[in-house]
PyMOL CGO cylinders between C-alpha atoms (Angstrom):
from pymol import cmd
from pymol.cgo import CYLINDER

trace = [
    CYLINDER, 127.51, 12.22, -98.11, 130.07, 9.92, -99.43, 0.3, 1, 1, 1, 1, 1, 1,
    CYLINDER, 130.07, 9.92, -99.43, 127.42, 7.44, -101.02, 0.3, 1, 1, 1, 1, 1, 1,
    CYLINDER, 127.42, 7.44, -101.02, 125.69, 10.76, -102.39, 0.3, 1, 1, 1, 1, 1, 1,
    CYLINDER, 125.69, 10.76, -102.39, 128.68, 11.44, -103.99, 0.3, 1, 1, 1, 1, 1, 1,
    CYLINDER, 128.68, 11.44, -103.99, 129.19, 8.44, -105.64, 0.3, 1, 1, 1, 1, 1, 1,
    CYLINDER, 129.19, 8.44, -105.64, 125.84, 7.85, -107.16, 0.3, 1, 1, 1, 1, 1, 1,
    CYLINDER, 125.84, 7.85, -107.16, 126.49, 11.56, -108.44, 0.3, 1, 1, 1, 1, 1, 1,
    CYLINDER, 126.49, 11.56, -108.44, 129.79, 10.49, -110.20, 0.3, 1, 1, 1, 1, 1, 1,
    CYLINDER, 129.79, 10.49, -110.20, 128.44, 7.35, -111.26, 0.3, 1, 1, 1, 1, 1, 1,
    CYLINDER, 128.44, 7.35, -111.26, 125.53, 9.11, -113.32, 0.3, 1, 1, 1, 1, 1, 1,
    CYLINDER, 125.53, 9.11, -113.32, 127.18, 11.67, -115.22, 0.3, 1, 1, 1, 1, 1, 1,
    CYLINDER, 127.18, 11.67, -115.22, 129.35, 9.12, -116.34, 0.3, 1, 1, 1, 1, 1, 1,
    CYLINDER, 129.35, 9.12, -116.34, 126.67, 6.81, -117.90, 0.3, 1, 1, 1, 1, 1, 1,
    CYLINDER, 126.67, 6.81, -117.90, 125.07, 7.06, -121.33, 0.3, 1, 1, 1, 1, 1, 1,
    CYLINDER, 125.07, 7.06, -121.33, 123.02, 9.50, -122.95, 0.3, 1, 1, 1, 1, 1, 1,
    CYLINDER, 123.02, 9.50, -122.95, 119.40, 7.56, -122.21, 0.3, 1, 1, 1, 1, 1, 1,
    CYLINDER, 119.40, 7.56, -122.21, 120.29, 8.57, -118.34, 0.3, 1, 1, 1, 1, 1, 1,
    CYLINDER, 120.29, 8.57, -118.34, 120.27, 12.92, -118.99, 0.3, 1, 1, 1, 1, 1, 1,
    CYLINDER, 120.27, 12.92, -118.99, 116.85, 12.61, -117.46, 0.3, 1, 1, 1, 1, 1, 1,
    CYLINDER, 116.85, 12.61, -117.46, 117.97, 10.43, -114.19, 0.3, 1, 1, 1, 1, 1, 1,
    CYLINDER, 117.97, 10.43, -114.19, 120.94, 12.90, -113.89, 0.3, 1, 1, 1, 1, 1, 1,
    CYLINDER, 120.94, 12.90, -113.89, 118.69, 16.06, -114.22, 0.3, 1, 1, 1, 1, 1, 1,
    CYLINDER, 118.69, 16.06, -114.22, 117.56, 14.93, -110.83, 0.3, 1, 1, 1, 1, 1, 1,
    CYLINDER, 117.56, 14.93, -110.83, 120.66, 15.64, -109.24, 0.3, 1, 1, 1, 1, 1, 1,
    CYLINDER, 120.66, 15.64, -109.24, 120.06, 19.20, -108.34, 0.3, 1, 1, 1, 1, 1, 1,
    CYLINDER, 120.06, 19.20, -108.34, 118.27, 18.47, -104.91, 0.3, 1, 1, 1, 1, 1, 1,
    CYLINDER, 118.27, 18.47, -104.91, 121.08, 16.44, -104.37, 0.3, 1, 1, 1, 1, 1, 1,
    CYLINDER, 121.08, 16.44, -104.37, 123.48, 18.85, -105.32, 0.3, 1, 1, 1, 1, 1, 1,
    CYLINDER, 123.48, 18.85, -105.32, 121.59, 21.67, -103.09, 0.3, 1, 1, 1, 1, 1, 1,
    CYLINDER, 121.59, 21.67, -103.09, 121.82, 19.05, -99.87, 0.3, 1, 1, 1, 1, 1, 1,
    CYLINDER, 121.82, 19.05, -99.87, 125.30, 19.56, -98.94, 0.3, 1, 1, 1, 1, 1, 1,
    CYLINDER, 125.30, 19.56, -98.94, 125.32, 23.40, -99.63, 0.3, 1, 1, 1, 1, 1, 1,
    CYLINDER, 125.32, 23.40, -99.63, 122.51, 23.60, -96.27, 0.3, 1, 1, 1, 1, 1, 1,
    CYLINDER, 122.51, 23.60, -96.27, 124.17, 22.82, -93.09, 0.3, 1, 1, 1, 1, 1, 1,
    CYLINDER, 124.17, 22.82, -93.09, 121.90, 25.61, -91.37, 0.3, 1, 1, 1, 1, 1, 1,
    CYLINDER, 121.90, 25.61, -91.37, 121.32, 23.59, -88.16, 0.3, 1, 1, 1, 1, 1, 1,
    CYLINDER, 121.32, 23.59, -88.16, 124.47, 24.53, -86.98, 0.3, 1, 1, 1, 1, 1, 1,
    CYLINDER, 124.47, 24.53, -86.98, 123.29, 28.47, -86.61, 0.3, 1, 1, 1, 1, 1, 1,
    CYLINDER, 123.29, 28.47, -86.61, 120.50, 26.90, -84.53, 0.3, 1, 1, 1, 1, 1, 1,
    CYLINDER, 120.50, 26.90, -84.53, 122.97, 25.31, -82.17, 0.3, 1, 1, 1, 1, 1, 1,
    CYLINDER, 122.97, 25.31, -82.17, 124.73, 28.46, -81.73, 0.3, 1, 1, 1, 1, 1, 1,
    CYLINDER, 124.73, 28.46, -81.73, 121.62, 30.03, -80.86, 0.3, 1, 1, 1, 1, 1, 1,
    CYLINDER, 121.62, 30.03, -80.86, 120.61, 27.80, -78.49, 0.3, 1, 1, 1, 1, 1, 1,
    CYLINDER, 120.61, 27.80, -78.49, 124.18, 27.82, -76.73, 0.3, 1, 1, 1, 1, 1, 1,
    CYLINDER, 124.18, 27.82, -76.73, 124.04, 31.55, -76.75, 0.3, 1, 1, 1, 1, 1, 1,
    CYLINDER, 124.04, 31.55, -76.75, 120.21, 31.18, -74.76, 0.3, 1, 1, 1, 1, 1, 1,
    CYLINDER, 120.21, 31.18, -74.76, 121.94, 28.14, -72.55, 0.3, 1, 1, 1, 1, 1, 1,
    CYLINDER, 121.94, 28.14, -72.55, 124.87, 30.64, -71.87, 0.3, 1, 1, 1, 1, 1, 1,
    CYLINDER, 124.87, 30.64, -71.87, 122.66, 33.67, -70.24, 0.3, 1, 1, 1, 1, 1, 1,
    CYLINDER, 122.66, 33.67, -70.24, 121.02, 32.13, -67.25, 0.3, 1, 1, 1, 1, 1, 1,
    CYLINDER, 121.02, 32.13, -67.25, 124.79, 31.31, -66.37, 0.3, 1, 1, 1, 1, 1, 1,
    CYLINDER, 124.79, 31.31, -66.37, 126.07, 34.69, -66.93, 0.3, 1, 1, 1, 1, 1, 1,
    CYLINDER, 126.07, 34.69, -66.93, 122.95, 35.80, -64.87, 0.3, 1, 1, 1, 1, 1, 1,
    CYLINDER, 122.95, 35.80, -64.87, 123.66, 32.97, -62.36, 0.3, 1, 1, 1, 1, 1, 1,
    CYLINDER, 123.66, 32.97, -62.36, 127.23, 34.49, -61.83, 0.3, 1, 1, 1, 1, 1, 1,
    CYLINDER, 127.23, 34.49, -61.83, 126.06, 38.17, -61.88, 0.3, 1, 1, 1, 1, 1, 1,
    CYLINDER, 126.06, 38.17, -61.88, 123.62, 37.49, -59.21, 0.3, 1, 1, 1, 1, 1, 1,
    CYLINDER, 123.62, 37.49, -59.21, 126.42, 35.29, -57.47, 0.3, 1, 1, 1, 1, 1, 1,
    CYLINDER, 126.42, 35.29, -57.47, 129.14, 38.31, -57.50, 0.3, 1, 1, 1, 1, 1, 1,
    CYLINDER, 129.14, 38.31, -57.50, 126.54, 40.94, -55.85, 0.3, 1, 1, 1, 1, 1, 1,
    CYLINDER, 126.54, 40.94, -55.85, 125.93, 38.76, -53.24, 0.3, 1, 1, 1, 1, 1, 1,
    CYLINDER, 125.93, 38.76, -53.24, 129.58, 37.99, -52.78, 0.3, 1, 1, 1, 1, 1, 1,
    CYLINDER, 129.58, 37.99, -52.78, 129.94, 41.59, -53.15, 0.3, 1, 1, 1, 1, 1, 1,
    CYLINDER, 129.94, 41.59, -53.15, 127.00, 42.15, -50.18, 0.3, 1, 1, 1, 1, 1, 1,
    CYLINDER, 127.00, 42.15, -50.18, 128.92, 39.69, -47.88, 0.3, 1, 1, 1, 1, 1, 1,
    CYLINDER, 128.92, 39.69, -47.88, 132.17, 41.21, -47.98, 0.3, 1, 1, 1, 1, 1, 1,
    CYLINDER, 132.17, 41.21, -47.98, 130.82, 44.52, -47.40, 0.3, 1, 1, 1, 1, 1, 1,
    CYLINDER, 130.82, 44.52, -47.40, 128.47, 43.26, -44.36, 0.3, 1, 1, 1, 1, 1, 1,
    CYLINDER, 128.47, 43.26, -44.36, 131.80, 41.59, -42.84, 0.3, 1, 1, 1, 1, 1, 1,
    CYLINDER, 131.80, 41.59, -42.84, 133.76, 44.94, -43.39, 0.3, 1, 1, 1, 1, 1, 1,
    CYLINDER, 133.76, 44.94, -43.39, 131.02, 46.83, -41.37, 0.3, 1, 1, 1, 1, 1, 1,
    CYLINDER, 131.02, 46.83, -41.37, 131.32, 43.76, -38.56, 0.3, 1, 1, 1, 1, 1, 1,
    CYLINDER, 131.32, 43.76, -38.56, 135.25, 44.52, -38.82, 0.3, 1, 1, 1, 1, 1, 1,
    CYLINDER, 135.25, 44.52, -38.82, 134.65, 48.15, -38.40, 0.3, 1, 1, 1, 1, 1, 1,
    CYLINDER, 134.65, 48.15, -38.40, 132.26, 47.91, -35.75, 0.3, 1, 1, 1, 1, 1, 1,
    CYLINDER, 132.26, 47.91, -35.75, 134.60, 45.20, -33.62, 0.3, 1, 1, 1, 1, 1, 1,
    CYLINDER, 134.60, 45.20, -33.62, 137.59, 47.89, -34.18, 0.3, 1, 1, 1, 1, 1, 1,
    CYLINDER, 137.59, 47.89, -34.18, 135.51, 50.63, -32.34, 0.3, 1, 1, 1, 1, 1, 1,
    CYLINDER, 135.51, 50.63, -32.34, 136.20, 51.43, -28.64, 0.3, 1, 1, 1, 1, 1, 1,
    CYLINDER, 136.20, 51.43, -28.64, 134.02, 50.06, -25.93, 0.3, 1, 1, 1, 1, 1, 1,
    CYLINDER, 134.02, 50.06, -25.93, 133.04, 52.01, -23.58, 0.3, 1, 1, 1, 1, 1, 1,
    CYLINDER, 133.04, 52.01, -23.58, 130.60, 50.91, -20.54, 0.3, 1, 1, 1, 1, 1, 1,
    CYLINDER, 130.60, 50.91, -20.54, 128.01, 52.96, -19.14, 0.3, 1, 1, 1, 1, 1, 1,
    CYLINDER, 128.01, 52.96, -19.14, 128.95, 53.57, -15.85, 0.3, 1, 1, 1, 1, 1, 1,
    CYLINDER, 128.95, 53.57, -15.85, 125.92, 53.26, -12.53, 0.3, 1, 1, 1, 1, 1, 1,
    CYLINDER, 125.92, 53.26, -12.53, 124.99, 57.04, -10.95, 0.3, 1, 1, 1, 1, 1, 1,
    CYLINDER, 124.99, 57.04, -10.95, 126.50, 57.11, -7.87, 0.3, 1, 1, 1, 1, 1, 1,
    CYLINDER, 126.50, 57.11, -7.87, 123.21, 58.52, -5.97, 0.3, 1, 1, 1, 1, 1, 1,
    CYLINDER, 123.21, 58.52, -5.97, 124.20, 58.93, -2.64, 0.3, 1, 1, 1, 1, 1, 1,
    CYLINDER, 124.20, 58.93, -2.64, 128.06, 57.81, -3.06, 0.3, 1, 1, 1, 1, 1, 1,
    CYLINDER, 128.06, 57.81, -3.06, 128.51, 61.15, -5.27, 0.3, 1, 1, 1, 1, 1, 1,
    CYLINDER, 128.51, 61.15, -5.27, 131.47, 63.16, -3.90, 0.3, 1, 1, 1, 1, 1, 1,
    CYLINDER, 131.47, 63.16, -3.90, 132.32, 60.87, -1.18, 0.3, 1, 1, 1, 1, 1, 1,
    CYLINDER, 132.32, 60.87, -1.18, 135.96, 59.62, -1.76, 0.3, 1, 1, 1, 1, 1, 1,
    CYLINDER, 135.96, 59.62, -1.76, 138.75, 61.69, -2.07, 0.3, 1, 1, 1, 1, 1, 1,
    CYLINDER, 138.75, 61.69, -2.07, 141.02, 61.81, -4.87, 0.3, 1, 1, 1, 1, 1, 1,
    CYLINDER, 141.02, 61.81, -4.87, 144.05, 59.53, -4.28, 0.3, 1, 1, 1, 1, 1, 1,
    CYLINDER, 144.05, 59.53, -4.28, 146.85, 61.77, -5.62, 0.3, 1, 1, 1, 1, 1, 1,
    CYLINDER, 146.85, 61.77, -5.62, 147.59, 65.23, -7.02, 0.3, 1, 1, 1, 1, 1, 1,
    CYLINDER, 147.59, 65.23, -7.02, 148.47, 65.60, -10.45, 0.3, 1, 1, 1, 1, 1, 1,
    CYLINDER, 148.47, 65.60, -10.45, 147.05, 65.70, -13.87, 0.3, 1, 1, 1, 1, 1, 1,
    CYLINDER, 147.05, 65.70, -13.87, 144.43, 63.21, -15.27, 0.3, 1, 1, 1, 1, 1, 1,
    CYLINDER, 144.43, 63.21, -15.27, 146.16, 61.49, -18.14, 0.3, 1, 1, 1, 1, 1, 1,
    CYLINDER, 146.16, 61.49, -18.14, 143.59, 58.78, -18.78, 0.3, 1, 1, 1, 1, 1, 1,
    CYLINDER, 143.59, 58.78, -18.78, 139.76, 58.44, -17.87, 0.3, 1, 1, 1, 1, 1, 1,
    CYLINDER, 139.76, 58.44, -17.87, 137.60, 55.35, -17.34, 0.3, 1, 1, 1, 1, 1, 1,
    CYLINDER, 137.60, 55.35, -17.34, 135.59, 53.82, -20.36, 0.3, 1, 1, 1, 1, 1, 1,
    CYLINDER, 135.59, 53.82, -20.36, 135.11, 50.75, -19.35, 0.3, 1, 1, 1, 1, 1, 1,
    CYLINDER, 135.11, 50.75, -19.35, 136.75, 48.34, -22.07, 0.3, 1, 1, 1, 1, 1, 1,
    CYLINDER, 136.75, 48.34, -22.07, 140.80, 48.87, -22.13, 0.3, 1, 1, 1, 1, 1, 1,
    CYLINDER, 140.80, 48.87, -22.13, 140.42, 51.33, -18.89, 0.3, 1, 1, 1, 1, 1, 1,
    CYLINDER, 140.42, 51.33, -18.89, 139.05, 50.11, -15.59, 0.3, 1, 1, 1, 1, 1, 1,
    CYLINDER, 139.05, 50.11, -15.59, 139.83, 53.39, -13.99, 0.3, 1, 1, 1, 1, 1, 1,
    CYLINDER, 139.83, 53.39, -13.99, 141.67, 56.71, -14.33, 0.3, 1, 1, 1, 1, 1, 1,
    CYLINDER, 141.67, 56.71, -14.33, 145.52, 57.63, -14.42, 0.3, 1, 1, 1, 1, 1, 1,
    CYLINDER, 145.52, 57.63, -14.42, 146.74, 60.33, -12.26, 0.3, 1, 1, 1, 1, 1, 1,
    CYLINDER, 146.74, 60.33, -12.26, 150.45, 61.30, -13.77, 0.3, 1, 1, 1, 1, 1, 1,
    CYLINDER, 150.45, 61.30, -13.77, 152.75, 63.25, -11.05, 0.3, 1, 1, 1, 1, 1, 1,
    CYLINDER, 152.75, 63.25, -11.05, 156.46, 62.76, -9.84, 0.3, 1, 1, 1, 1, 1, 1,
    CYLINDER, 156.46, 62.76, -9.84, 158.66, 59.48, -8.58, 0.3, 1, 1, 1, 1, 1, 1,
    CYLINDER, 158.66, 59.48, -8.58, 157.68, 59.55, -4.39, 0.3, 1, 1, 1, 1, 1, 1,
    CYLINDER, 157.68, 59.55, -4.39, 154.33, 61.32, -5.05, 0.3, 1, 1, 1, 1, 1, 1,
    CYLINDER, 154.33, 61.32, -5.05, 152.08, 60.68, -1.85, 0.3, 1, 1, 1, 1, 1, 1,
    CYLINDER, 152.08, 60.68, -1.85, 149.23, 58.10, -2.88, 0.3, 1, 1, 1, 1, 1, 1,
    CYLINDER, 149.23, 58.10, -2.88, 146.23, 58.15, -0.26, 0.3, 1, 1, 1, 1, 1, 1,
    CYLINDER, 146.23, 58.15, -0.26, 143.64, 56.05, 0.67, 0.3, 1, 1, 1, 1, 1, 1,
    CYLINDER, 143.64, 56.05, 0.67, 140.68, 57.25, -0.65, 0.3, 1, 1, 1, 1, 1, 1,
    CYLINDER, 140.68, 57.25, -0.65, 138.54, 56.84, 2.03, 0.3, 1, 1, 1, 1, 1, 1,
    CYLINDER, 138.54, 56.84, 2.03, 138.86, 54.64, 5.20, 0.3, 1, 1, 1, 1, 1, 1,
    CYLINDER, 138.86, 54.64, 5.20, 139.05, 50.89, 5.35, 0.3, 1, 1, 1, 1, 1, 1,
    CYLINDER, 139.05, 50.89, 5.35, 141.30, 47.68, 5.82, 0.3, 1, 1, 1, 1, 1, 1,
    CYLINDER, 141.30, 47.68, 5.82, 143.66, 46.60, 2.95, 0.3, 1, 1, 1, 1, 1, 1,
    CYLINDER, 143.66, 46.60, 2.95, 143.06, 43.14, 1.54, 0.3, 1, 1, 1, 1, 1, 1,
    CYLINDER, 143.06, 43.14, 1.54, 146.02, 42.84, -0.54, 0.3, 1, 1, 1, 1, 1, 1,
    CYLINDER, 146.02, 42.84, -0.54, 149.23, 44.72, -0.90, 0.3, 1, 1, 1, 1, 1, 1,
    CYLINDER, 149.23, 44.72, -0.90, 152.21, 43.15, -3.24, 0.3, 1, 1, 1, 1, 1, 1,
    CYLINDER, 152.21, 43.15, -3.24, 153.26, 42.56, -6.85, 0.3, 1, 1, 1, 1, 1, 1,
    CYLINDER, 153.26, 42.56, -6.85, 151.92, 39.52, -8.25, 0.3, 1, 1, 1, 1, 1, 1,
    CYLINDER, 151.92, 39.52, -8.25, 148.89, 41.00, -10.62, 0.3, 1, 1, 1, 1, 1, 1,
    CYLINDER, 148.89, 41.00, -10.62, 150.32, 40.86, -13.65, 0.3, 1, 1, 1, 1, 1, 1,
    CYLINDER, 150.32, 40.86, -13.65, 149.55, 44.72, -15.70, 0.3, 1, 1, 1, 1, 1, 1,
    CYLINDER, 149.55, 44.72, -15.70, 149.22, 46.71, -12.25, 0.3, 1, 1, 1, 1, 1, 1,
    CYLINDER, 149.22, 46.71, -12.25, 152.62, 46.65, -10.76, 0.3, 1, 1, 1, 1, 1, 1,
    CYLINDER, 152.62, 46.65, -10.76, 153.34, 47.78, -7.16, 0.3, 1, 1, 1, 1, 1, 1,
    CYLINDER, 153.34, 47.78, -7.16, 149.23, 47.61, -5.83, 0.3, 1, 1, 1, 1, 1, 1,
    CYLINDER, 149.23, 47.61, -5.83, 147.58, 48.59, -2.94, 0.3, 1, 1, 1, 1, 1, 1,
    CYLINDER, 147.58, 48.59, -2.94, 143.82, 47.54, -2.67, 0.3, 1, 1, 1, 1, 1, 1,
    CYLINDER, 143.82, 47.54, -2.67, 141.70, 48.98, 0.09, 0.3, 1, 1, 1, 1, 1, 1,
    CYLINDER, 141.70, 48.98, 0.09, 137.95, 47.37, 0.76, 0.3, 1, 1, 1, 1, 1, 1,
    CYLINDER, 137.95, 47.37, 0.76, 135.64, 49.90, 2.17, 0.3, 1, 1, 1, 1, 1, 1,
    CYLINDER, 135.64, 49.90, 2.17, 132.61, 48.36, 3.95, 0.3, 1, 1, 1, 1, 1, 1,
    CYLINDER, 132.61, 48.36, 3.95, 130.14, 45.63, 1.77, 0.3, 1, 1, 1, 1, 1, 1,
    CYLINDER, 130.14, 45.63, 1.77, 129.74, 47.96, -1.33, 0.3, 1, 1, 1, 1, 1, 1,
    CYLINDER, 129.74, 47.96, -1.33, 133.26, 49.78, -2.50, 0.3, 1, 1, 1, 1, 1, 1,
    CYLINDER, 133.26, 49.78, -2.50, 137.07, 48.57, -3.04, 0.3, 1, 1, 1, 1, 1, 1,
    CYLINDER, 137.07, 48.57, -3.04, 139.93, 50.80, -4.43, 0.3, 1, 1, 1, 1, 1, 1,
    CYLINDER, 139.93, 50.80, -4.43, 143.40, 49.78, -6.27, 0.3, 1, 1, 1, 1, 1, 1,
    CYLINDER, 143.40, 49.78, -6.27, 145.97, 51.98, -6.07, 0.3, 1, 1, 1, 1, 1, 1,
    CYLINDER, 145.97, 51.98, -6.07, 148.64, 50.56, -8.84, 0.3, 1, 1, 1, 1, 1, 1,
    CYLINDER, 148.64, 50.56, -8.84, 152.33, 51.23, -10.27, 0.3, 1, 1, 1, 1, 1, 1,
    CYLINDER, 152.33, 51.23, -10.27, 153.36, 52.74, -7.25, 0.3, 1, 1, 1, 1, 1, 1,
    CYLINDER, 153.36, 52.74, -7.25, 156.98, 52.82, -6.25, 0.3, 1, 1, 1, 1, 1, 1,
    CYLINDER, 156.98, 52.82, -6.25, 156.96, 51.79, -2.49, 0.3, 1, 1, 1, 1, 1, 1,
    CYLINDER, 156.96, 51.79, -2.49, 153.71, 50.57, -0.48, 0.3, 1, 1, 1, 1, 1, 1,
    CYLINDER, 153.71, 50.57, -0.48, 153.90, 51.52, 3.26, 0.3, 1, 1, 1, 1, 1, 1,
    CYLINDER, 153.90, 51.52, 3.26, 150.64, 49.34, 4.48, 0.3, 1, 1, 1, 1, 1, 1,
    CYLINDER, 150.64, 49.34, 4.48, 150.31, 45.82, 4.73, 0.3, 1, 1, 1, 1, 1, 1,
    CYLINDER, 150.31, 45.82, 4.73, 147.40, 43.51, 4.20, 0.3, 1, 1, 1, 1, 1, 1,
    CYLINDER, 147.40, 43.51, 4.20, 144.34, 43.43, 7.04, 0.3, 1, 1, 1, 1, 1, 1,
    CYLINDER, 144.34, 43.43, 7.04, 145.78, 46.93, 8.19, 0.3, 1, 1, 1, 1, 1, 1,
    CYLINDER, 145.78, 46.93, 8.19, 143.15, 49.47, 8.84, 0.3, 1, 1, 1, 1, 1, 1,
    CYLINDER, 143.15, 49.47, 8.84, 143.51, 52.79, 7.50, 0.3, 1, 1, 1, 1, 1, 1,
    CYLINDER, 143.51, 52.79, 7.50, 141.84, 56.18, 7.70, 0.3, 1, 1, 1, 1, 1, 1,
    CYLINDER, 141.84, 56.18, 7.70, 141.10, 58.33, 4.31, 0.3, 1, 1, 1, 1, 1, 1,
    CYLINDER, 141.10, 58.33, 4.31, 143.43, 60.34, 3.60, 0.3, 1, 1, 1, 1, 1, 1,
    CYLINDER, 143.43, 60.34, 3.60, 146.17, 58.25, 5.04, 0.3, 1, 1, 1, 1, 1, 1,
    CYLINDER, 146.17, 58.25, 5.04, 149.15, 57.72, 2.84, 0.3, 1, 1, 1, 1, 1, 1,
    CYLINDER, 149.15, 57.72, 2.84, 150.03, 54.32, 1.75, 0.3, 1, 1, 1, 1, 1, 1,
    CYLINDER, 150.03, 54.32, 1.75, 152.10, 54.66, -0.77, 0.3, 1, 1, 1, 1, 1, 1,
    CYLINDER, 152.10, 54.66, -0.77, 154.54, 56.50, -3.28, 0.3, 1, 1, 1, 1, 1, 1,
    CYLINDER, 154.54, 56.50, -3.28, 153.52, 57.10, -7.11, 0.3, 1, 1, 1, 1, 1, 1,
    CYLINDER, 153.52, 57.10, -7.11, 155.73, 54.84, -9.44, 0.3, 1, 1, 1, 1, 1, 1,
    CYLINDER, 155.73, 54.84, -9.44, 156.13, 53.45, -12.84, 0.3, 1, 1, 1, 1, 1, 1,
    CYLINDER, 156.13, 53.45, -12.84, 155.80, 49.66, -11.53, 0.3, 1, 1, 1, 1, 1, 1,
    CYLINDER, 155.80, 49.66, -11.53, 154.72, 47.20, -15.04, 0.3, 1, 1, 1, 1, 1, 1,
    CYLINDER, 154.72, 47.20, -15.04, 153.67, 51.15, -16.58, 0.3, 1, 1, 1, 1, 1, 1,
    CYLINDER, 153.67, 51.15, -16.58, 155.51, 53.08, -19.03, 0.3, 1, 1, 1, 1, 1, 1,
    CYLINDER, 155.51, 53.08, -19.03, 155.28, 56.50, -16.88, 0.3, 1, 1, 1, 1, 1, 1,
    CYLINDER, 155.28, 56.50, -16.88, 155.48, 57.27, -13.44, 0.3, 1, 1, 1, 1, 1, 1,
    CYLINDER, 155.48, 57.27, -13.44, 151.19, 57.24, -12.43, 0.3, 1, 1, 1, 1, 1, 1,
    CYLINDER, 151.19, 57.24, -12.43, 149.09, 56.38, -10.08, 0.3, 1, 1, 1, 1, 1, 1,
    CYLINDER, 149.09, 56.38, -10.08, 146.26, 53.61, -11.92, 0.3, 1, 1, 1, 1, 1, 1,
    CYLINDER, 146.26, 53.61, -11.92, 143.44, 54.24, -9.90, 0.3, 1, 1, 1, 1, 1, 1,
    CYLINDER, 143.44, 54.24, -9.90, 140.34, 52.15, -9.83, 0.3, 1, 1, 1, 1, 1, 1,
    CYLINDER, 140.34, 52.15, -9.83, 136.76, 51.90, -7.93, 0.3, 1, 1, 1, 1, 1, 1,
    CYLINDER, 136.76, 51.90, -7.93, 134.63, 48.80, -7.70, 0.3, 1, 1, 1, 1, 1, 1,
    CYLINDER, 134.63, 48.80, -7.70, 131.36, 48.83, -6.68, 0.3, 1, 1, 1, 1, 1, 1,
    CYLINDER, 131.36, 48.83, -6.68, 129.97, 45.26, -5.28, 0.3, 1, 1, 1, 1, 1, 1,
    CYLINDER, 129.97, 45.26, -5.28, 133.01, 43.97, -7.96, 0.3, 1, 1, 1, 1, 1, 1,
    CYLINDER, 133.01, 43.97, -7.96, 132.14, 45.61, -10.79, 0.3, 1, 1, 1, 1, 1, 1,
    CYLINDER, 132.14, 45.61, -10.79, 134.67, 48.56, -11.99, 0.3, 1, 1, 1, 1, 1, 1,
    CYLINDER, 134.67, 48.56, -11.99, 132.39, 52.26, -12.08, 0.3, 1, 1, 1, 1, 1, 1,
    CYLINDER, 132.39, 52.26, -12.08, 133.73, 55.71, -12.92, 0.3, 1, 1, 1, 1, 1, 1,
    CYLINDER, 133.73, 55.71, -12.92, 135.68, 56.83, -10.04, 0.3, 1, 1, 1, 1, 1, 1,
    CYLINDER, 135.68, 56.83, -10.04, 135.06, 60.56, -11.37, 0.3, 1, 1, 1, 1, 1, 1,
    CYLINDER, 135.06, 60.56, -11.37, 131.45, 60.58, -10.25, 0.3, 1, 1, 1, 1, 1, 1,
    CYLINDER, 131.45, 60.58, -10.25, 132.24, 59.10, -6.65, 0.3, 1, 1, 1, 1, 1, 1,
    CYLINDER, 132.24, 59.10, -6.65, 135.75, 61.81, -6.18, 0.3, 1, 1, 1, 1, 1, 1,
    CYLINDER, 135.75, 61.81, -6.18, 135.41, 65.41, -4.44, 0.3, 1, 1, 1, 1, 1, 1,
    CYLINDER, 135.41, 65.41, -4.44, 137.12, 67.74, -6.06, 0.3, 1, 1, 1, 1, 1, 1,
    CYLINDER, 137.12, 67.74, -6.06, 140.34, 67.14, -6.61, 0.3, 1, 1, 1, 1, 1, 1,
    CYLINDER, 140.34, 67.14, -6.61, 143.36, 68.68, -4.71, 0.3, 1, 1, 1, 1, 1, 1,
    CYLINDER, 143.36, 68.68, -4.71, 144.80, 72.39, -5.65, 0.3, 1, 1, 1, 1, 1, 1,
    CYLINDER, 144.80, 72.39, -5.65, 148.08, 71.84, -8.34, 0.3, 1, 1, 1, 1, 1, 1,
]
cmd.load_cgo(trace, "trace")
């Protein structure tokens, strides 16, 4: 542009004889007055720009999907599990319940292995049905004072939080016998935590109770 320039300047300033060499200029004048390629870069950056702003679009729903599918996981981990508990067939109504009072938790499996049986400090806990008693003491962490009876092959019962056990381990006992008073052992209210296991797994003692003592 700079050499047009000059060659521009240097014409009009020579001689009459050169009117018809400086007529030409026009063209030359016209030249710098057409920078339309630039508009054609624009559009072309505004056509380079869209599959990005696509690109992201597409990139946020999915985001957007994720976040949503891990909030549902969330949810679903949050929700209570609760195990389906075995029929009892012939084990229905066969072991008595271990203490009087009202039934302030049930079994579902997950955060409750068993049922809770509130009442008063001294409360008589019996055995549920008849058996020897493999382990009587303190030292499972969560249960307190416990008392667990094994009842043939099949069936064991834990008796725990109670205040005062009056059996020892390998003792035999009948059902019905007393073996030890309701307490608030490692619990935050005086209960009895009762649980039944069925060749080791925890079941719904409801099922496998008669009914349950007169208030």
């Amino acid at each position: 542009m700079l050499l047009c320039t000059l060659i521009v300047a240097c014409g009009t300033s020579s001689k009459a004889p050169s009117r018809s060499r400086a007529a030409a200029p026009p063209p030359a004048a016209r030249a710098p007055s057409s920078p339309a390629p630039a508009p054609a870069k624009a559009d072309g950056a505004t056509s380079a720009e869209s599959p990005k702003a696509r690109a992201k679009r597409q990139a946020a729903r999915k985001g957007g999907k994720t976040r949503s599918a891990s909030a549902a996981k969330a949810g679903a981990s949050k929700a209570p599990r609760v195990a389906a508990s075995p029929a009892p067939g012939a084990a229905a109504g066969t072991f008595l319940w271990p203490a009087s009072g009202e039934l302030a938790a049930r079994f579902n499996g997950g955060t409750s292995k068993g049922i809770d049986i509130r009442g008063k400090p001294g409360d008589p806990v019996i055995a549920a049905a008849g058996g020897r008693v493999v382990y009587a003491g303190s030292k499972l962490r969560g249960y307190g004072n416990l008392v667990i009876v094994k009842h043939g092959d099949e069936f064991m019962t834990a008796y725990a939080h109670n205040r005062k056990l009056l059996v020892r381990e390998n003792e035999q006992v009948r059902a019905g016998q007393q073996i030890a008073e309701m307490g608030s052992t490692d619990a935050n209210a005086t209960k009895l935590h009762f649980e039944l296991r069925r060749k080791g797994n925890a079941v719904d003692p409801l099922p496998y109770l008669k009914a349950p003592p007169a208030p």
